[in-house]
N, C-alpha and C positions, 0 to 999 in steps of 0.2 A: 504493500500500500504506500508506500513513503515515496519508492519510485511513480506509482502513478502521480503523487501529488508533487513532487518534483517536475515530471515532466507540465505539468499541467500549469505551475508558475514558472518554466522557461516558453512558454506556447508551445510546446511543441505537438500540444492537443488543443481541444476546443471543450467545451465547457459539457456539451452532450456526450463528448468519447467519455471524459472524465466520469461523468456521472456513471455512463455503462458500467467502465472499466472495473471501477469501486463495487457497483453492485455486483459483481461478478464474484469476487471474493467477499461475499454475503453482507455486504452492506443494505440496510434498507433505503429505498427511494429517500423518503422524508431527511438519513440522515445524511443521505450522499448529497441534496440537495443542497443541506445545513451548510458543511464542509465545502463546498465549490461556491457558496455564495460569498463564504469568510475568505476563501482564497483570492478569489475575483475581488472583493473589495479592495483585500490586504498587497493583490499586486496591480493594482491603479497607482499611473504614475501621475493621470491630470486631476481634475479636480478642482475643491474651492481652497485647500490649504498646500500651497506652493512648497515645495524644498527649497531648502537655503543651498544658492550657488559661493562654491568656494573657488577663487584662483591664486593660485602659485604656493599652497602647500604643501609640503611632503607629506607621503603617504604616512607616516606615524600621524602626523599632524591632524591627516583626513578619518583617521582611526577616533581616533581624540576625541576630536569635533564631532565627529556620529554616536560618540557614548555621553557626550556634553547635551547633545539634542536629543538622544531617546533616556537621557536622565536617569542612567545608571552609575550608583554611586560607589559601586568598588569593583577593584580588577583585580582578583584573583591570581599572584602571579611568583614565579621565580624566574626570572630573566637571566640575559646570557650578553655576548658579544652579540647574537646575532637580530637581538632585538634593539638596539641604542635605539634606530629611528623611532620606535613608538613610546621607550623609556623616556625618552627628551621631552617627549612633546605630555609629559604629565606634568613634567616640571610647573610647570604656571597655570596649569586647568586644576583648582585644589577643590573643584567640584569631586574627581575622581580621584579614588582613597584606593590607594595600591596597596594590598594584604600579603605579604610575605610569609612563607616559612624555609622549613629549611630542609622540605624535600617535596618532591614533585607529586609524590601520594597522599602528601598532605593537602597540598594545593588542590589536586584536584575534588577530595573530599571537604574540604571546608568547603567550595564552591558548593558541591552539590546538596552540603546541609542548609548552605542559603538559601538556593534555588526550592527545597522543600520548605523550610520554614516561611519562607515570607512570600511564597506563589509566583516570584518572579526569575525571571532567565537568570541566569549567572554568567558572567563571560570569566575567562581566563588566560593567562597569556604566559607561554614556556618556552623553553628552549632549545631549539632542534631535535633531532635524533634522542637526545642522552635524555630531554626532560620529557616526550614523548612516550620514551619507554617507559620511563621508572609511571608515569600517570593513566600507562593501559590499563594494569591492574586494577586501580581503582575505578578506571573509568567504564569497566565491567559493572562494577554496583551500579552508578549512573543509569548504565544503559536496559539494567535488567530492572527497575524499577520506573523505566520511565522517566529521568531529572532532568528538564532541560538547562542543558551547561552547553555553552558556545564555547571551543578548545580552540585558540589559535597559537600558533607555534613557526615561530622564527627559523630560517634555513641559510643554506647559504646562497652569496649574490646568482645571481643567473646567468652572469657568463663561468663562472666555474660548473654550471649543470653539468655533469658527466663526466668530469677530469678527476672524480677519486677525489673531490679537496677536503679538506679539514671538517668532521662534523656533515659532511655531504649523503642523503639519501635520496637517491634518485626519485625513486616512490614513495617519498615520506605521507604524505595525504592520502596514501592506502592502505599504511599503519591498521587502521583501528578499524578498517573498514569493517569488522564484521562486529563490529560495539556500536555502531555510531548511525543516527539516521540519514546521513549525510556529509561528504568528505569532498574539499576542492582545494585545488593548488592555484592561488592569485598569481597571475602572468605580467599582470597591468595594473599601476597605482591609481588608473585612475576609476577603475572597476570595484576600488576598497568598499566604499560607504553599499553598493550593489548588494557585495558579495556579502559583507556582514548584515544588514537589513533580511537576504535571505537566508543565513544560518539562523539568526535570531527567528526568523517565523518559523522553521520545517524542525528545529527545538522544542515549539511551540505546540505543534500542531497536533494533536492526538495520533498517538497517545503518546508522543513526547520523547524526547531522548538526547543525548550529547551528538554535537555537530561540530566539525574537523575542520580546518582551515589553515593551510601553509602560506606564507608569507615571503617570497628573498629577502636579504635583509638590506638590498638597494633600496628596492620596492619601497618601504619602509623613510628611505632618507632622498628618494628622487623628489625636488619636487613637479603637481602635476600642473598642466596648463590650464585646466577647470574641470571641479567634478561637484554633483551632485548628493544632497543627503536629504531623503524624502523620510519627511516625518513618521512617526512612528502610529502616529493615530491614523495614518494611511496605509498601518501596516499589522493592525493588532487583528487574532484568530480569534473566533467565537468557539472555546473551550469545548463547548458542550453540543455532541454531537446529537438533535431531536431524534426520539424514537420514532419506528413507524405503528402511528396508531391502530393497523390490524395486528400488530406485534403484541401491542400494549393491552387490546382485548382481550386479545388471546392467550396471555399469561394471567393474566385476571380469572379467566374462564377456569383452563386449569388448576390454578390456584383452589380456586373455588369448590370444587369439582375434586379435589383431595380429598380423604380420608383423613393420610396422618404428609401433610407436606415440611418441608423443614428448608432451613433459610441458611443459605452459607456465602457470608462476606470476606470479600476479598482484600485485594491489595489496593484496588482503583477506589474503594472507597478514603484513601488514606488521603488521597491527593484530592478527589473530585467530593468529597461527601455524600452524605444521604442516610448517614445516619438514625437522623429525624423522622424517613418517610420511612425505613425498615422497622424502626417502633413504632411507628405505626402499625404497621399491616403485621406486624406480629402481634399487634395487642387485637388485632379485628381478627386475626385466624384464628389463636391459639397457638402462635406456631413459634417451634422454638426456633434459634438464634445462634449458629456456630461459627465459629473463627476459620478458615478456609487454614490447613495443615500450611502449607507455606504463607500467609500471613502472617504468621507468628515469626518470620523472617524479615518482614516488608513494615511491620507496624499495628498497631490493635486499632481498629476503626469503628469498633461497636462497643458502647456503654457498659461495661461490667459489671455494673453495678442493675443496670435491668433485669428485671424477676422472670426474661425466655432469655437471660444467656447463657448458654449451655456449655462453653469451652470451645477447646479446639477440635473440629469434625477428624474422626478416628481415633485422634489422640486421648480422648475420654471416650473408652470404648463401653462405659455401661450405659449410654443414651438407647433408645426405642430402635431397634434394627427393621422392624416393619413398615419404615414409610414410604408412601408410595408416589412422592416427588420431591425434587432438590433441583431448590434452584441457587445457581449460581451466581452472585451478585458483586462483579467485579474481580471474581478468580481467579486461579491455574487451573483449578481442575485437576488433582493428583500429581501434582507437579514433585515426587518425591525422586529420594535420591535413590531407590530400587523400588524394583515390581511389590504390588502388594500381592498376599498370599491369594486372596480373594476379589471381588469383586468390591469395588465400595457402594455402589449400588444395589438395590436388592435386585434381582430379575424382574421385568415389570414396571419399577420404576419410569416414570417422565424426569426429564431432566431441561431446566431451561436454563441457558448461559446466557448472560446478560455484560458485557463489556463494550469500553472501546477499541480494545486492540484487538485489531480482524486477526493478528496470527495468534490468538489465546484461542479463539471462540471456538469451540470444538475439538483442538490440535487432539487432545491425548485423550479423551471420552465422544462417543457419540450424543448429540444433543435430540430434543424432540423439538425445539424451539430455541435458536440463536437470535438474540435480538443485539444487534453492534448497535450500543446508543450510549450516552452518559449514562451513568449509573444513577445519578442521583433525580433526575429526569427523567428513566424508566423508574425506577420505584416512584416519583411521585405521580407518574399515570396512572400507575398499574393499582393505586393506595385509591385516585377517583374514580377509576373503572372496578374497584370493591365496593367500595362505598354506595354504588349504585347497584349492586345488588343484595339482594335479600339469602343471609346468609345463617344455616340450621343454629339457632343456638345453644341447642342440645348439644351439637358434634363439636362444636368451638368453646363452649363451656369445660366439655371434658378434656376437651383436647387440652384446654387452658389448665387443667388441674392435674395433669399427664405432668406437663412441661414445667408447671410450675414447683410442685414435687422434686423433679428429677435436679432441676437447677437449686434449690433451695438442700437436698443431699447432698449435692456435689460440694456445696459453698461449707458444709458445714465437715465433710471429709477433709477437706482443706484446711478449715482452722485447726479441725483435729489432729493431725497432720503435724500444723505448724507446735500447736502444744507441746506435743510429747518430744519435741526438741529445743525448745525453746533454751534451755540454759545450758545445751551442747557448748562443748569446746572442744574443736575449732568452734566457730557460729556457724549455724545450718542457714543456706541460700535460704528457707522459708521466712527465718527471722530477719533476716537481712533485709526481703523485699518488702517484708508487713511495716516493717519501724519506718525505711524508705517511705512506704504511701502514708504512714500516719504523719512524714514530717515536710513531705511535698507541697506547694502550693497547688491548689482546687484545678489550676487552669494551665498548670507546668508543662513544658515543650520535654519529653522524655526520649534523650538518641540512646538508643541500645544498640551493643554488639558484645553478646553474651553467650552465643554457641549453645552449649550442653545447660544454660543456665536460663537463656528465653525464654522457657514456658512457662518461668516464674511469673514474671509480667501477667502475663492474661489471665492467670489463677490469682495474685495476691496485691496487684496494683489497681485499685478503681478507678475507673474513666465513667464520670458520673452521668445523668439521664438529662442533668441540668442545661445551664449555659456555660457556666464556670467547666469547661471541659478540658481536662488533661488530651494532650495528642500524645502520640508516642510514633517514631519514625526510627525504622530499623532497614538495615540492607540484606537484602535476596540474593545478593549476588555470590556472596561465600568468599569475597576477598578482606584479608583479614588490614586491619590499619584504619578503619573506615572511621567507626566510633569518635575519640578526641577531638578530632578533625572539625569530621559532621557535627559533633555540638558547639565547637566556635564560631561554626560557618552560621548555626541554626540562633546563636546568640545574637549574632552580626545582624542576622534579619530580620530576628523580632527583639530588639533590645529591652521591650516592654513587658516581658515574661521571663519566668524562672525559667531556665534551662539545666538539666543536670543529664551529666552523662554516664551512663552506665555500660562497663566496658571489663572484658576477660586480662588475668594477667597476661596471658599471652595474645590477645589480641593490644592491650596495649603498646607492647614492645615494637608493635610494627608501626606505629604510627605516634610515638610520644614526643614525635618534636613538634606536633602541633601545640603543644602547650607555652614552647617558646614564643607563637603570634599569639598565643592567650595573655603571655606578659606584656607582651611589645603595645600590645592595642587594647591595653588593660579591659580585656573580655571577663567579664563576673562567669564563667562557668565553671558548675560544680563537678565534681568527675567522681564517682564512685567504683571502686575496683573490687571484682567480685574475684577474688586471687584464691585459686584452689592449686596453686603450685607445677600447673602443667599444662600442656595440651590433652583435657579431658577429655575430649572427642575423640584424638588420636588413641587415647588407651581405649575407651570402650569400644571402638569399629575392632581393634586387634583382641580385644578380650571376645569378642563377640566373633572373632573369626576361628575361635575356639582350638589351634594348635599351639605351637610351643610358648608362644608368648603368655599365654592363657594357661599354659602348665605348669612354665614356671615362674611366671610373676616379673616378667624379664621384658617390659613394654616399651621397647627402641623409638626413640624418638619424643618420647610423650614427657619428661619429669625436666621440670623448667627449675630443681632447688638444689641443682649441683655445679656450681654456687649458686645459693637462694638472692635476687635480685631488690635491691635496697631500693625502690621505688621511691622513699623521703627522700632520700640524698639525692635522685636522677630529677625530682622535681626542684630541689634546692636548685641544682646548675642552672636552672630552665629561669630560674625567677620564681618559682610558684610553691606557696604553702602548701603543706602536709602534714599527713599523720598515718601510723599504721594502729589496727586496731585486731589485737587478737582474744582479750576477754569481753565474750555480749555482754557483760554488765558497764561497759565502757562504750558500746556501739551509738546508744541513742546521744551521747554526750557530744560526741566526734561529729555526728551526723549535723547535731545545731549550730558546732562552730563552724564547718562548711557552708551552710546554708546562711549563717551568718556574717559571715568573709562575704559570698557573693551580692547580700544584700550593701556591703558596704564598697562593693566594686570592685572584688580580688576575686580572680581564679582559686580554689583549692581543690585538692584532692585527700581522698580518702581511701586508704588502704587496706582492705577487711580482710583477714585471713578465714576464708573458708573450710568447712570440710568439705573432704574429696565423696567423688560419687561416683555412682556406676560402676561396672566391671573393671578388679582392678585396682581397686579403692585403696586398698590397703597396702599395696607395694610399695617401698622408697628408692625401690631400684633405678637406677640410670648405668647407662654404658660407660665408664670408664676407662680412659690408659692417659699417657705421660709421654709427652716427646721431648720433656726438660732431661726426664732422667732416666726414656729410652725403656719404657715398661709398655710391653703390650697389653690390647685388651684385657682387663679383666675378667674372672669369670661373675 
């Protein structure tokens, strides 16, 4: 789909292929119309609001000037030699606030915690080849969630193209290409304000993504004879893709027309919402309410604190296995990292997927109804096409004291749960996350990157039914660095909210020099470190693969405390308060003075040693030898 709507803002169609083309990969009329009407708007170049002519700029300059006009106030960036021309011309535009770290996976993750926290595009700007690479990795999360992050990246001049020179990749702009909605290499400075206007929109456009953009670094310092920067109100997408209302009856019908139907939200709800209309029509059916298995990767987008939320769908396997529809409300669809044993569907079941990204909609289960539309605009049809009809409330009454039941067990498994560990030492994740929500603000910005430790979230943090509503934004994509980053970037954009980040010891390690732009740009984020001593995943996939590792306690790779990592002291270097906390009768204390620190405009972190979990738990093993003193492996 990104190529059709590519081709369709270079002309290279006409506005009825376009529509076809979309529909073809199951888009409906209504929202194919939606989407080519925003495109067409947003690539009009006449009009009643004229672009501002520039002449005799350099291309940095013409850069500048088009992020000065579309009134974006930071650049994301680690620069090089090969960007001077666009570094210079920030000098004196102190509209634009250039965000530094001091690696390229940082950068690219702050950007993209921006881009989620505050609805708006992110640009970024690196450094050839070298900064390229190191910002693929992350820009994987980016791409697998959707973040539109505009990635431009400096090269070298264009008469060295093809002579091997310094930093030189012939096909650097095809890099990323299989992450990215869109990748072009600028030939022409005077093409800049074009080329960037169209990353920024095909970023934009449902359902979103990072877009690639190589620069020479002449390019950059020529200046041009006149170029053009067409406003940005002549170039903004209308988000939200209309449903087609035989779609919208029709899931209404079915719905209706259920027995026992159940409700599973996805990851589109994190960004687009709809929250409100899905408690709705769960309080009109009886119907319960589940977290889509990879959401719990992507972010919690439904109220947990509602009396049909039920958890994570599979993940709490003692829910009602008889129902006989599921729909999917901004999903994957099974998007697991292996086959399940069985079907997750019963036999029989209808199934309706409801997204905007045409490659989700059906990919890995067959549907009985695909409707490509906003999400949150399909659930508010689908909530007035109930409401108009006359619905048993014998079957919705039961059904409601079914669901209500099972969600009010589940909640109360949980505390029990958390009880009987409660004054463990190490501290048990349960208590960790209970103390966390009782000391979080009501309407808190939550970036997780917790691995083996996420499911904590959706079981013991409330995201209430209110307005005061906690978000929580986490990454799908499985690259680890992401966390730290993401909450500086998510602090950056909504400065008006608590932000606190919650992040694995070892996922912090990959990404702890964001804490450095948390000093520099005295960012108030809180960072919580849920520290079980290893890569927990890593031992339990090996314990679980049940050979020697599993026999003899012996899990290669996975123990992160041989040397145990001083996290106070790596935050001292950084600039940034700390503490480590290994008696729970000391966690809630640590917890206020963080939260405390940020309210007064400092970064902290917090250091909680957990106990370990899963398969495996109990090993202190690590692989050891010695090439000081010339001792091989250990046994």
């Amino acid at each position: 789909m990104k190529e059709i709507a590519k081709q369709f803002l270079d002309r290279q169609i006409d506005r009825r292929t376009f529509v076809s083309r979309v529909a073809q990969v199951g888009v409906g009329a209504s929202a194919a119309s939606s989407l080519a009407g925003s495109l067409s708007a947003s690539g009009q170049v006449g009009g009643a609001a004229p672009g501002r002519v520039l002449r005799g700029q350099t291309g940095g300059e013409l850069m500048a000037e088009f992020l000065v006009d579309w009134k974006v106030p930071y650049v994301f960036g680690l620069g090089g030699s090969e960007e001077v021309g666009f570094l210079d011309a920030l000098v004196d535009r102190l509209s634009l606030q250039y965000v530094q770290s001091l690696h390229e996976g940082s950068v690219m993750s702050m950007a993209d915690g921006y881009a989620r926290a505050s609805g708006q595009t992110a640009i970024m700007n690196l450094h050839s080849v070298a900064g390229a690479g190191y910002a693929l990795a992350p820009m994987v999360n980016a791409f697998k969630d959707r973040t539109p992050v505009v990635v431009t990246v400096g090269r070298q001049a264009t008469g060295l193209r093809g002579t091997n020179a310094f930093l030189e990749a012939v096909n650097l702009h095809q890099l990323p290409r299989d992450y990215t909605r869109w990748t072009w290499d600028v030939m022409n400075a005077g093409t800049i304000p074009e080329v960037l206007r169209r990353a920024f929109l095909l970023a934009r456009v449902p359902p979103g993504g990072p877009t690639f953009v190589t620069f020479s670094k002449d390019l950059w310092e020529t200046p041009v004879e006149q170029a053009e920067i067409v406003p940005r109100s002549r170039s903004e997408v209308e988000l939200s893709l209309e449903p087609d209302p035989d779609q919208v009856a029709e899931a209404a019908r079915m719905l209706a027309e259920a027995e026992f139907p159940i409700i599973v939200v996805g990851r589109e709800m994190v960004r687009y919402g709809g929250a409100d209309e899905i408690m709705a029509i769960a309080d009109l059916l009886g119907a319960p309410v589940f977290l889509d298995l990879q959401t719990s990767h992507a972010g919690v987008p439904f109220p947990t604190t509602h009396p049909h939320y039920s958890g994570m769908f599979m993940f709490d396997r003692d829910y009602r296995q008889d129902f006989d529809l599921y729909w999917s409300v901004g999903g994957t669809m099974f998007a697991f990292g292996g086959r399940p044993s069985a079907s997750p569907v019963p036999p029989g079941a209808k199934v309706i997927h409801t997204g905007v990204d045409a490659e989700e909609i059906g990919r890995s289960y067959p549907v009985d109804l695909a409707m490509l539309a906003d999400v949150r605009k399909a659930a508010a049809g689908v909530l007035a096409e109930l409401r108009k009809r006359t619905l048993s409330p014998i079957a919705v009454d039961d059904r409601r004291r079914t669901v209500q039941a099972y969600a009010q067990a589940r909640r109360q498994r949980l505390d029990d749960a958390a009880a009987a560990r409660w004054n463990d030492s190490p501290i048990s994740t349960a208590r960790l996350t209970k103390e966390l929500n009782a000391k979080m603000a009501d309407d808190a910005i939550v970036v997780s990157e917790l691995i083996t430790s996420e499911e904590y979230l959706p079981a013991y943090m409330d995201v209430s039914t209110g307005t005061a509503r906690r978000v929580n934004y986490t990454s799908s994509g499985g690259v680890l660095g992401w966390g730290v980053a993401a909450g500086v970037g998510a602090k950056i954009g909504r400065p008006d909210r608590q932000v606190v980040a919650l992040v694995g010891d070892g996922s912090l390690q990959f990404g702890i020099q964001a804490l450095w732009s948390a000093t520099r740009y005295e960012v108030p984020l809180g960072v919580v470190v849920y520290n079980n001593g290893g890569y927990q995943a890593n031992r339990k996939f090996l314990h679980l693969y049940g050979k020697r590792a599993a026999a003899t306690g012996k899990y290669i790779g996975a123990n992160l405390q041989g040397p145990d990592i001083d996290n106070v002291a790596l935050c001292k270097g950084y600039g940034v308060e700390a503490e480590r906390v290994d008696d729970p009768a000391e966690l809630g204390g640590a917890l206020d003075r963080c939260f405390e620190a940020t309210s007064n405009g400092r970064p902290y972190l917090v250091d909680v040693r957990l106990a370990r979990r899963l398969g495996g738990a109990d090993s202190t093993w690590y692989d050891r030898f010695s090439i000081a003193k010339g001792e091989p492996r250990m046994t």
